[in-house]
N, C-alpha and C positions, 0 to 999 in steps of 0.2 A: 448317671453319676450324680446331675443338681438332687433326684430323689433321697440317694442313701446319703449327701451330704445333710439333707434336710433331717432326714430320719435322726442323724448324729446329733444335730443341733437341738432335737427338741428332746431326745435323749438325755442329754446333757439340762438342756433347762428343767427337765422332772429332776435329778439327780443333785440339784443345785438344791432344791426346795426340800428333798430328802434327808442331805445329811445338814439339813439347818432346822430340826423335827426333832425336842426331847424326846419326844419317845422313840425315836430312832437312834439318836445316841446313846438313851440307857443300853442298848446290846453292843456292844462296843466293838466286839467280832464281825457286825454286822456294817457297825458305823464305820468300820477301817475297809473294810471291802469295796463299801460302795464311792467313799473318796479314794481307790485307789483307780476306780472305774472312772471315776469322774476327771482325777487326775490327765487317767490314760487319753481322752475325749478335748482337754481343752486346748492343747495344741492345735489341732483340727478345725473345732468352732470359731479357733481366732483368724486361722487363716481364711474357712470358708466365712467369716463375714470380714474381712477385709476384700477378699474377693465382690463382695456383691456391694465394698462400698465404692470399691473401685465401676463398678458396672453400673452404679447411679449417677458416677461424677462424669462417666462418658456421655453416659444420658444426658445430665444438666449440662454439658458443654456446647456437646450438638445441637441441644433447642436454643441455649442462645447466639451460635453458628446460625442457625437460620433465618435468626430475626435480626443479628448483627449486618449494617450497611456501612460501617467504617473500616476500612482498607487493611488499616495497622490492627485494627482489634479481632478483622478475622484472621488473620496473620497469627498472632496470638494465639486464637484459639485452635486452631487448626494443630499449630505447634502442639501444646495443650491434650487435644487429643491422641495426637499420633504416640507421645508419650504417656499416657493413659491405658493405648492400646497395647504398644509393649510391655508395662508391667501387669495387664489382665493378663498375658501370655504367660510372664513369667510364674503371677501368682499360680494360673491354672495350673504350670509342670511342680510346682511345690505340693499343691493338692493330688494330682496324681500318684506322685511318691507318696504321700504320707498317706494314702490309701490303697498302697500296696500293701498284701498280706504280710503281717510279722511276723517276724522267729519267735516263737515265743521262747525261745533258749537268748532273747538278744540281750536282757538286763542283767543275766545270771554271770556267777563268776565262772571262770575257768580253768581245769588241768591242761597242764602243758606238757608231753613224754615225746624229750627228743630221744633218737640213741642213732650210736654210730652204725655207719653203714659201712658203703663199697667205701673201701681205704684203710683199713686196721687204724692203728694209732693217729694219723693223722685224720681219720673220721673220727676219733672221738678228743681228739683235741677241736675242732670245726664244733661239736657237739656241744664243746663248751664254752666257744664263743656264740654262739647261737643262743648259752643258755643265759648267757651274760648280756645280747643285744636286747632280749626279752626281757629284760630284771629293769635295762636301763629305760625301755621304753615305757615300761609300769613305773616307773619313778616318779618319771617326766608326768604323769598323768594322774600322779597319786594316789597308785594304785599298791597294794599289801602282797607280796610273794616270800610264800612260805614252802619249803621244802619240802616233800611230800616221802619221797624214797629216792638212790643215786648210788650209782657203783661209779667209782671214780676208780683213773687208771694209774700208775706208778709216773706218771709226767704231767699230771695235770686234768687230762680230758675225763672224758665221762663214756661209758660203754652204753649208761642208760641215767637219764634223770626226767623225775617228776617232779613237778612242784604244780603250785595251785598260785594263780592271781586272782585276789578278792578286790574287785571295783565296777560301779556302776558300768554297764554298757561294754565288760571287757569280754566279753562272747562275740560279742556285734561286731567288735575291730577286728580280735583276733582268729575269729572262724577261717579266715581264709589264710589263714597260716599253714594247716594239714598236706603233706605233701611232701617229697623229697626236696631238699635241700641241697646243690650242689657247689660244690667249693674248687676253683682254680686259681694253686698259688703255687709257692715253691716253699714247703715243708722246712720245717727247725731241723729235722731229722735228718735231710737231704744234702748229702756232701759237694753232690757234683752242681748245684744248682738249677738240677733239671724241674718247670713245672708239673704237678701233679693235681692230677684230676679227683677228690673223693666225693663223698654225698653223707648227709646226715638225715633222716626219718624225722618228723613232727608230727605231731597229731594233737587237736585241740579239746577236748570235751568239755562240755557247758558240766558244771556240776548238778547234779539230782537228786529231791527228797526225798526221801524214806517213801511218800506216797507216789512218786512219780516211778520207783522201781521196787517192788515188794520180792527180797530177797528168803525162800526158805531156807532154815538152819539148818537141814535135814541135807542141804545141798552142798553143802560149805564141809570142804576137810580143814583144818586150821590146825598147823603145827609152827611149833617155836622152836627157838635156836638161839645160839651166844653171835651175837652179831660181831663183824668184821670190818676191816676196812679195805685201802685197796693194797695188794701186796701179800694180803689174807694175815696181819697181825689182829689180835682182838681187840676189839674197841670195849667190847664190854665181859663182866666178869658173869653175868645170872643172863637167863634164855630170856631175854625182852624181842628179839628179832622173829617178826610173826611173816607166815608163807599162806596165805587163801588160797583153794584152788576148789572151784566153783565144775562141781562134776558135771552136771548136764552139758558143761560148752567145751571145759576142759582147762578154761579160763584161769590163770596164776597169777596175784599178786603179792609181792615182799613186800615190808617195810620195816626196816633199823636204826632212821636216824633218831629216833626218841629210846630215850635210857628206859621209858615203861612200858610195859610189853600192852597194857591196855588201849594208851595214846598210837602206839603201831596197829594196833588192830582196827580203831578206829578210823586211822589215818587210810590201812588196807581195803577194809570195807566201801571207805567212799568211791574209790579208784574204781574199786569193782564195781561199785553200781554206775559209774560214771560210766566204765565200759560198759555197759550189759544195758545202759541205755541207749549210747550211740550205735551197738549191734543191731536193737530194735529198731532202732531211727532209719537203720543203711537197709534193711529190708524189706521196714513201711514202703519207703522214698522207691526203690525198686521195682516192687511190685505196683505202684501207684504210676509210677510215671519213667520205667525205662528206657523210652524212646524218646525222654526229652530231658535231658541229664543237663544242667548248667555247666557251661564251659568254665564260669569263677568260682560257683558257692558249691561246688560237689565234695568238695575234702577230702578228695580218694589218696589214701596215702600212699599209693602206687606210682602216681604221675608227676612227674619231673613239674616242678612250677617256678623255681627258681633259681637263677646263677648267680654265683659272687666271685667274679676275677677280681684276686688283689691285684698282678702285677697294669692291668689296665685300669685300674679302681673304679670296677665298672660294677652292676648288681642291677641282670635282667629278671623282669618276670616273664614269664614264657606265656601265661595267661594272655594276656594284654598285651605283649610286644610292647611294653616300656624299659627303657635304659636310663639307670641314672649315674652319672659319673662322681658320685661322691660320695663313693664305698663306706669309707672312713667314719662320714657322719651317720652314714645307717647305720652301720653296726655298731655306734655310742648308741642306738636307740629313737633315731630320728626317722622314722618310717612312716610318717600320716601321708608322705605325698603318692607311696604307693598303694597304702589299703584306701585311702580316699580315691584313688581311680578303681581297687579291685570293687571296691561300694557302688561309687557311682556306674561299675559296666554292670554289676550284676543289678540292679538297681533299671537299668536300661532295658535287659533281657527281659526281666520279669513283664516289666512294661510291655515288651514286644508280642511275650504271650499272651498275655490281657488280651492284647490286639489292639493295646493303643488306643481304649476307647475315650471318645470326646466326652466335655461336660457341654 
């Protein structure tokens, strides 16, 4: 590991000298690349030579450890070391994470497609508190959530809603959102005040370029429609509600909340590559490593990951076996104390796989 740290570091010192070279700035395409590289690297280089200034000042302590004959002074240093020696630890586990492989989906923005599950109405009312706990935690982090397509029900809920969050690092938090969603409370609906059990669907996709998923036209049936709302009155009077259905997968997306059918086609299109790139993702991931599937960062939208009992105002992740009792403020959007533990285990795992290697 001291090697590929070393390799980064001089990496980074050629990369310095690079984009400070008019003639490397006159290409400008090229001068943006390589300070985004350089960028990505100085994290790293600050840590890995803080680490080796911490490894010199051990060194100077100990030699004058040895030569010291006053009582109080090796006291002192001794002290001195020993806290030197724990933060060489500390920095060493900062270097290890930050030299685990990255997502490289981890800086991209994100669609977010809840929809109701097991529960009828009261799944897609849950649907749209989920879709609302999501809006407030992008807030809090100021972060952009814009509507993407949404069938809303005659009370409120949502049968099915997309939207997209545009901000730095919002793939990175929210990947480990994908999963069923389950809700125990006692229903608006519910006379007898008996609780009920339902579940709502999430699924996260990083957004994707035109070059990261090359869609042919030839594949694409695309027809339009007078869009609706919920109740099925018209919202609109001219066919702007666009239907994609991508034949080779069999793949469907709508979109009608824009009054112009070209912004809904638009809006269609991304969805779809966004699917049609996470499909590729789930059967790279598969065929590469099915016999070692991550218990936090897999996204299988199949597997139960979380509960939220209101009447205990409790909200477990099943991942991780953590329980927090303050339902209330998670779902205003206060949620870093649990994706900061799904990070730091998945973050652990990978470590594990590595094997844990020493610098």
């Amino acid at each position: 590991m001291l090697e590929r740290l070393h390799f980064i570091e001089n990496k980074y010192e050629e990369l310095s000298i690079k984009i400070s070279d008019p003639s490397v700035m006159a290409d400008q395409k090229e001068w943006q690349r390589l300070c985004k590289e350089h960028a990505d690297l100085e994290a790293v280089v600050t840590k890995y030579r803080e680490y080796k200034k911490v490894l010199e000042d051990i060194e100077t302590a100990k030699e004058m450890l040895n030569e010291e004959e006053d009582k109080d002074m090796r006291e002192m240093l001794q002290e001195e070391i020993r806290k030197l020696n724990e933060k060489e630890e500390a920095v060493k586990n900062e270097l290890k994470i930050m030299l685990l492989p990255k997502d490289p989906n981890d800086d991209k923005n994100v669609f977010v497609e809840i929809r109701g599950g097991t529960g009828g109405e009261e799944a897609a009312l849950f649907a749209a508190d989920l879709f609302r706990m999501y809006t407030k935690y992008a807030e809090a982090r100021r972060w952009k959530v814009e509507i993407m397509s949404s069938n809303e029900t005659d009370i409120g809920g949502f049968k099915e809603i997309v939207f997209m969050i545009r901000g730095a690092g919002a793939y990175s938090r929210l990947k480990y959102e994908s999963g069923v969603h389950r809700v125990q409370r006692v229903p608006d609906t519910e006379a007898s005040g008996r609780i009920h059990t339902s579940a709502s669907t999430v699924a996260v996709l990083p957004e994707v370029d035109d070059v990261d998923i090359e869609i042919n036209p030839n594949d694409l049936r695309i027809d339009v429609y007078r869009s609706s709302g919920h109740g099925g009155q018209s919202v609109n009077t001219t066919d702007s509600a666009v239907r994609i259905t991508h034949l080779p997968t069999g793949m469907v997306v709508t979109c009608q909340d824009e009054k112009s059918q070209l912004k809904n086609k638009e809006k269609a299109l991304k969805i779809l590559r966004a699917r049609l790139y996470e499909k590729a993702e789930a059967e790279r991931a598969a065929s590469i490593a099915a016999d070692r599937k991550s218990q936090v960062g897999s996204g299988d939208r199949s597997e139960r990951i979380r509960t939220y009992n209101f009447p205990q105002g409790r909200v477990t992740d099943h991942r991780i076996g953590l329980t927090l009792y303050k339902l209330d403020s998670f779902m205003n959007g206060d949620m870093d104390e649990i994706i900061d533990s799904l990070i730091a285990t998945d973050q652990a795992e990978k470590m594990q796989n590595m094997g844990n290697s020493d610098i």
